[in-house]
Each structure stands twice: as C-alpha cells, then as structure tokens.
C-alpha positions as CSV (number, residue, x, y, z in Angstrom):
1,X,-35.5,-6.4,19.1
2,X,-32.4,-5.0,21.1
3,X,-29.1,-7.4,20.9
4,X,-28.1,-6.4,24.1
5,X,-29.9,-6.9,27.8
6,X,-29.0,-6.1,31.4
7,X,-30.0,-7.5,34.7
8,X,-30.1,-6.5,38.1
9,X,-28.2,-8.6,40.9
10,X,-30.5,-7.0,43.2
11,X,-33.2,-9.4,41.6
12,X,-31.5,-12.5,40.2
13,X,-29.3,-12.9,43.2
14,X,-32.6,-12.7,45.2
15,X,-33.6,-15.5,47.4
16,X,-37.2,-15.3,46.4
17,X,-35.2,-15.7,43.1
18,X,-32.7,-18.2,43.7
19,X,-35.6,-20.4,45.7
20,X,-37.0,-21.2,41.9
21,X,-36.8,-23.7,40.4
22,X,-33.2,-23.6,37.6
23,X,-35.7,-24.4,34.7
24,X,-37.5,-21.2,35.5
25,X,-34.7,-19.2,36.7
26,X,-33.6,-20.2,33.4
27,X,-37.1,-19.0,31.9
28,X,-37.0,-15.5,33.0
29,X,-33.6,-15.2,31.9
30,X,-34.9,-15.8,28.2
31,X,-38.1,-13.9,28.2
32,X,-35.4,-11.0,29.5
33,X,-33.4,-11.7,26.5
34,X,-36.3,-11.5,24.1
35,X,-38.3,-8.5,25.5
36,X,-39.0,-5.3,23.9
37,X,-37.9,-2.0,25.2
38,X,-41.3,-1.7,27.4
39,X,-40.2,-4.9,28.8
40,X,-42.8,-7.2,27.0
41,X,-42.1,-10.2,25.6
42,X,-44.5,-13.4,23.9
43,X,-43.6,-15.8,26.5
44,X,-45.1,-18.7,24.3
45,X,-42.7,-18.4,21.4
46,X,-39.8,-18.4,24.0
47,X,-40.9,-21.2,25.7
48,X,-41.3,-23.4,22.5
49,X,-37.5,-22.1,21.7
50,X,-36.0,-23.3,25.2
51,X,-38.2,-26.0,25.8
52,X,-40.2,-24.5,29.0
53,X,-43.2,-25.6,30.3
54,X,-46.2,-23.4,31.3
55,X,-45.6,-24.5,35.0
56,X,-42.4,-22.8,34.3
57,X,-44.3,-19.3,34.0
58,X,-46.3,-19.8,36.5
59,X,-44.1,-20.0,38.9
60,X,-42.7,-16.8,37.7
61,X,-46.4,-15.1,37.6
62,X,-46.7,-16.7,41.2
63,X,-43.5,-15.1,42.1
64,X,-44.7,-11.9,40.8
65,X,-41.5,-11.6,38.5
66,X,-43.9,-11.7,35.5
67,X,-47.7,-10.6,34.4
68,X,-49.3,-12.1,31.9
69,X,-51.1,-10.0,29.7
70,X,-53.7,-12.2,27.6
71,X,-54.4,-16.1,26.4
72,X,-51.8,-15.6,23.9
73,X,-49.2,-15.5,26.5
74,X,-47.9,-12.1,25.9
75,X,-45.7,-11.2,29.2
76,X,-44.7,-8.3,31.2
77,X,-41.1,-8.7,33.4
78,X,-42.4,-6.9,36.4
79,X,-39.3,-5.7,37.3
80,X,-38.0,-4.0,33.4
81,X,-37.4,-0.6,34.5
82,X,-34.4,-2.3,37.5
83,X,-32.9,-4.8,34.7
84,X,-33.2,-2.0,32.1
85,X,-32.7,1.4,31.7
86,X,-33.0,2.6,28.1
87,X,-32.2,6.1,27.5
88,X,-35.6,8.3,25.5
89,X,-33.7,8.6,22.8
90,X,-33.2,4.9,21.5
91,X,-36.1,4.1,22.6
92,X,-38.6,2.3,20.7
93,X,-42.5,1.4,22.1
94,X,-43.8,-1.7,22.5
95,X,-46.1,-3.0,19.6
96,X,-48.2,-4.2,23.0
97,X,-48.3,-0.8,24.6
98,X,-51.5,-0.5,24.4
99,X,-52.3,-3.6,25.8
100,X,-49.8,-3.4,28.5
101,X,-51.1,0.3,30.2
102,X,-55.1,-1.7,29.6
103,X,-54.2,-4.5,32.2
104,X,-51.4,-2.3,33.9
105,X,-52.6,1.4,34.2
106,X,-50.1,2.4,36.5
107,X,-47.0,1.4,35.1
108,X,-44.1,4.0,34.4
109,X,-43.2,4.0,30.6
110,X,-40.1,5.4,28.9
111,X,-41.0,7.9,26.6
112,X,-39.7,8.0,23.2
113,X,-37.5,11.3,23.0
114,X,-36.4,13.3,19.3
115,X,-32.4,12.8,18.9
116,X,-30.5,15.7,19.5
117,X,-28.6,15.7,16.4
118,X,-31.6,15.2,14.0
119,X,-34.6,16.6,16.2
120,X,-36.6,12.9,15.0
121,X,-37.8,10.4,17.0
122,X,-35.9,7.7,15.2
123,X,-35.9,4.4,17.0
124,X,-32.5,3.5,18.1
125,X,-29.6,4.0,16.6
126,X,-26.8,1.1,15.9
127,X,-24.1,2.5,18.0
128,X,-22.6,5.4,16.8
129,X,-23.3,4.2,13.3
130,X,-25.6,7.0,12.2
131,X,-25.1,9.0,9.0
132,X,-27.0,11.3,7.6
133,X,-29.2,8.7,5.7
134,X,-29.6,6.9,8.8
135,X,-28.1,3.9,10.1
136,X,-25.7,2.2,8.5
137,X,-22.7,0.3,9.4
138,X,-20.6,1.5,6.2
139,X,-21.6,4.3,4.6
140,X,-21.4,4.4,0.9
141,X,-18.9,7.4,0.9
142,X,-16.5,5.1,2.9
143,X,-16.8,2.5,0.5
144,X,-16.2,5.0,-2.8
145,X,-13.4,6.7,-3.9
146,X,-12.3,8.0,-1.0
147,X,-10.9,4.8,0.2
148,X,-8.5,4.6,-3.1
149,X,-5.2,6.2,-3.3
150,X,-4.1,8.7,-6.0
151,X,-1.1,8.7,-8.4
152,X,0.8,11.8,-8.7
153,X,-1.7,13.1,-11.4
154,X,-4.7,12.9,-8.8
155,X,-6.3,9.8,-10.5
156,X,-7.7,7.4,-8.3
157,X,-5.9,3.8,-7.9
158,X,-7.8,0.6,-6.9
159,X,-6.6,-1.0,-3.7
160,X,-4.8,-4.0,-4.5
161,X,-3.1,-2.4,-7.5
162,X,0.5,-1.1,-8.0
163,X,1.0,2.7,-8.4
164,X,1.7,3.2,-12.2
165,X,5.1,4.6,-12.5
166,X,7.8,4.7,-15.5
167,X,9.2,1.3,-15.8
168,X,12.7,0.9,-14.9
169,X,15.5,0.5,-18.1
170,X,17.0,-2.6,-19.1
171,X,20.3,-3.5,-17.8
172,X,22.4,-5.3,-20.3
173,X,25.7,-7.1,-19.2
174,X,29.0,-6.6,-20.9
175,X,32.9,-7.6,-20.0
176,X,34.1,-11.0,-19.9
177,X,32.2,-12.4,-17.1
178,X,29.2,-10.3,-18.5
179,X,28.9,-9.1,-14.4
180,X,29.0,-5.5,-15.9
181,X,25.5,-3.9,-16.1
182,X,24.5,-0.9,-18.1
183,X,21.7,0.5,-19.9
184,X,21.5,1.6,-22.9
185,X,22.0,5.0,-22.5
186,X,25.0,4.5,-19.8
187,X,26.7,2.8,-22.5
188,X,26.3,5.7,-24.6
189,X,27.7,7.7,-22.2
190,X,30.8,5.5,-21.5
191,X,31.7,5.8,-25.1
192,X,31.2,9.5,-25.5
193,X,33.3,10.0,-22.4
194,X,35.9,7.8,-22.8
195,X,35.7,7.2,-27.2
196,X,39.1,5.2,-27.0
197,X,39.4,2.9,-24.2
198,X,35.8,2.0,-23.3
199,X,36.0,-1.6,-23.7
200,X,39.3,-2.1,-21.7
201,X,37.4,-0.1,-18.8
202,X,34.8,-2.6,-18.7
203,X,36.9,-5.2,-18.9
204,X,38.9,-3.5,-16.2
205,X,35.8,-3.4,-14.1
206,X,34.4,-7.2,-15.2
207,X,37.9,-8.7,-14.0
208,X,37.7,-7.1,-10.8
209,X,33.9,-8.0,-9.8
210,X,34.6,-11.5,-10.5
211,X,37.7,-12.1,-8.7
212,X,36.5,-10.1,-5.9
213,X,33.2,-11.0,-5.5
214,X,31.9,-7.5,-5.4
215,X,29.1,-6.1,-6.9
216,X,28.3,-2.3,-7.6
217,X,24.9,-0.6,-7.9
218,X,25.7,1.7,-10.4
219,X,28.8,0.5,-13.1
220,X,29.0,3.6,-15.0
221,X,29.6,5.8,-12.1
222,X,32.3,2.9,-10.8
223,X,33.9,3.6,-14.1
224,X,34.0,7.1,-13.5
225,X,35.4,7.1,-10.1
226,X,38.2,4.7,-10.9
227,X,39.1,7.1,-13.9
228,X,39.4,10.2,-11.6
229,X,41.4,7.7,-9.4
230,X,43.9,7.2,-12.3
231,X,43.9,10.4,-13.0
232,X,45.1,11.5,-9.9
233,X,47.2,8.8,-9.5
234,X,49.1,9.9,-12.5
235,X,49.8,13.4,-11.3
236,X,51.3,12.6,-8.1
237,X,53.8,10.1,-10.0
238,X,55.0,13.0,-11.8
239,X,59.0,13.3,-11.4
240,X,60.0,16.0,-8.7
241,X,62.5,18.8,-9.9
242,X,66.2,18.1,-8.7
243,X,67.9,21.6,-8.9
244,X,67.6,24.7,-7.0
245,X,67.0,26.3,-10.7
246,X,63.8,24.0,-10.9
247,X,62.5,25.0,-7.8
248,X,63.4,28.9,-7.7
249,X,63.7,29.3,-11.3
C-alpha cells in the first residue's frame, strides 16, 4: 500500500459531502487512506480499525461515493481517478482487479507502464531511491568504503578514527624555571651551535619568560634570534675612528 494519498476539494468540500454524517465523512477519509492504486480498499478491516459502523458505509454507498464489491466488504471509492492520479509508471494493479472490471465493466483503469530507465514494469519506486538492484534507501556502495577517508598512502580510515600521522617529539624543559622547552634534537643543536655558552643562553631565555610572562612557540629559534641580535648589537658598539688618517687612510 502507497504511504501517501490525495483528495479532491471538489468532492470533500461538496455539500452532498459535507451533508454526511462526521463519522462517515470520517469513513471515506480512511478507506481513501487505505486503498490500493485501482482505488479499492477492504472496507471491513478499516472499519474495525476506526471503529465504524456498517450504517457508516452505507451512507457512503447511498451517497454513491463508494461501491461495494462483494459480502466481504471489499470497496470501490467511486470517485479514485479525481482524488488520485498515479502516474503508469508506479503503478501497481489491484489484487481485486479482476473483481472490480466483473461488477464495474466500464471503469477507466490506469495501466501499468515499463520505467523508462529500466524498460520493466516494476511497481513503484521509493522516490528517487532506485539503484540498479532496485529499491533501496542506502545502497550498499554508499555504506562501503567509499564513505571512509584515506591517509596519504590511499588506505582507507574508519570514520570516527584519527588520521595516523608521525607523533609529535617530546618537549623536555630546561633553565631555572624549567619554562624552556626543547626536544631532543633542538638541544642537540643548541650545543653544536653554540658548544660554550649553551646553558647561560637557556638560562638567559628561562629568566626572561618568567619575569615576563611570555611564552614562545619555538625556544631554539628564540635562541637564535637573540644571538644574531647580540651579534649585531656588538658591531655597531664598535669605537668610531677619530682622525682624518682613520678615515682617509
């Protein structure tokens, strides 16, 4: 059965509609709900859902807005093809239809149409959900691997996971207020580059950060800038030539 059914203001905002009684207003309404895509629905089962009474469908028979179709109360809704207009293609018959055309000969029927994109008369399809398989509201390629991210190296991650990467090296602290951070190989470094005063550089840098309150993201390259610094520093300090021999030689 469809989930989805339409109906006509031209019938339900009728007064030959509206002059019902609500509990079979309300009938109709349901048997609508329920019916197949012929439009036939078994009015007993409804009625035992809702709570309707059989003078509730006979007022609707009476009314002409319903034809029974046996003792079994298997229903037509006269007025299907107005409420309901279901394109070829999704449609599916009625397991009634042949009962229906027996007791109605002259009703119009939608015929069941092949799809146009797989040339079968399939039923109808769940809304744009079609694959290749068929219906289906998540295909299993959207569910596989190609919903998982890849690493550098093309090998699939789970979702939910952290990318493997290399893991980051150890900062140890060093100075006085051990507020000096450097890895391993930075303090390798600071030693090759500067094999005599290392330590009074770190210290340099420890006293500073803590009366200061600062905090650097890379202490090895601090070192290095406030050597150049000093360097520079240095040069300019040099004492200027006093005589005209120093300057024109």
């Amino acid at each position: 059965m469809a989930q989805r059914r339409m109906f006509s203001n031209r019938i339900t905002d009728s007064a030959k509609f509206l002059k019902m009684p609500l509990s079979s207003q309300a009938l109709y309404f349901h048997l609508g709900l329920h019916a197949d895509d012929d439009g036939v629905v078994e009015a007993f089962s409804v009625m035992r859902q809702t709570g309707a009474v059989e003078d509730d469908l006979r007022i609707l028979v009476a009314k002409n807005f319903v034809n029974v179709l046996n003792d079994d109360l298997v229903a037509y809704i006269t007025d299907w093809n107005e409420n309901n207009r279901i394109r070829a293609d999704r449609k599916v018959d009625s397991i009634y239809k042949d009962l229906l055309l027996e007791i109605l000969p002259n009703i119009e029927l939608t015929e069941p149409k092949p799809r146009a994109d797989t040339g079968k008369v399939t039923g109808r399809p769940m809304d744009n959900q079609w694959t290749g398989n068929g219906p289906h509201r998540l295909g299993k390629d959207r569910l596989g691997k190609d919903r998982l991210g890849k690493d550098s190296k093309g090998k699939y991650i789970e979702p939910g996971k952290p990318k493997p990467g290399k893991a980051k090296p150890v900062r140890h602290k060093y100075g006085q207020y051990q507020n000096v951070l450097l890895t391993d190989e930075q303090l390798a470094k600071l030693k090759s580059e500067f094999p005599k005063d290392w330590q009074d550089r770190i210290e340099r840098v420890s006293g500073y950060v803590q009366s200061s309150g600062k905090h650097y993201k890379d202490y090895l390259a601090t070192i290095r800038n406030w050597a150049k610094r000093d360097q520079q520093s240095n040069q300019s300090n040099k004492v200027a030539p006093q005589t005209r021999e120093d300057w024109f030689g």
